[in-house]
C-alpha positions in Angstrom: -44.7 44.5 130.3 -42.2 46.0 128.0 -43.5 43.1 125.5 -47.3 43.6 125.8 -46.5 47.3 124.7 -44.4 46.0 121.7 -47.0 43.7 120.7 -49.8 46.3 121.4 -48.2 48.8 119.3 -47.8 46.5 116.0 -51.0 45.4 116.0 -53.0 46.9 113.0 -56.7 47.3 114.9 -58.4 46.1 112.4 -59.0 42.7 113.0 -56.1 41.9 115.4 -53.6 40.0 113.3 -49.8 41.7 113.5 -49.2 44.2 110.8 -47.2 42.9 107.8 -43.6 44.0 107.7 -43.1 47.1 105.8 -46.9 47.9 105.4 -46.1 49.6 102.2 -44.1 52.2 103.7 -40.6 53.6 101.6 -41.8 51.1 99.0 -41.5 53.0 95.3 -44.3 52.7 93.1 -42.0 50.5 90.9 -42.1 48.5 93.9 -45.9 48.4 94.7 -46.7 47.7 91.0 -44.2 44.6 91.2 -45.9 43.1 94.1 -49.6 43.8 92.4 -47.8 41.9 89.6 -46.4 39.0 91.9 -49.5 38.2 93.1 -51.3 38.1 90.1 -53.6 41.0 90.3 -52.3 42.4 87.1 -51.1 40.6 84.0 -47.8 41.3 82.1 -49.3 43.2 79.5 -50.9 45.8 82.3 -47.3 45.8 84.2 -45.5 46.4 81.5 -47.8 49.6 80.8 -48.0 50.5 83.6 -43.9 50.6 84.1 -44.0 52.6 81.0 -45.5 55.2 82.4 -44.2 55.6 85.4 -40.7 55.9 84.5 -42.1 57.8 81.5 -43.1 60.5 84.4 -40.2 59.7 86.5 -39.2 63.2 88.7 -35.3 64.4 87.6 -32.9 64.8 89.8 -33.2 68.0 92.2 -30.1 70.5 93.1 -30.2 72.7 95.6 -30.5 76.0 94.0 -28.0 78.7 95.4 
């Protein structure tokens, strides 16, 4: 029964296939762009721009403030 919950509980609802591991979650936009980019959905020239900015807009790093 254990199982049946398991299953149940990865399922995606939509159309009844399994979710796909990692479903975009903790994946930077670095990472999300890549994948558009693997799959062909964007060509080098767009990637490459797209990169740009990103890391043009890239957050600093944060210190606690006392």
């Amino acid at each position: 029964m254990a199982v049946l919950l398991v299953r149940a509980y990865k399922r995606d609802g939509a159309d009844g296939r399994a979710a796909a591991p990692d479903s975009g979650r903790g994946k930077g936009a670095e990472g999300l762009l890549a994948e558009r980019f693997a799959r062909g959905e964007i060509d080098d020239e767009e990637y490459e721009r797209r990169l740009a900015v990103l890391r043009s807009h890239a957050p600093g790093p944060t210190f606690p403030r006392d």
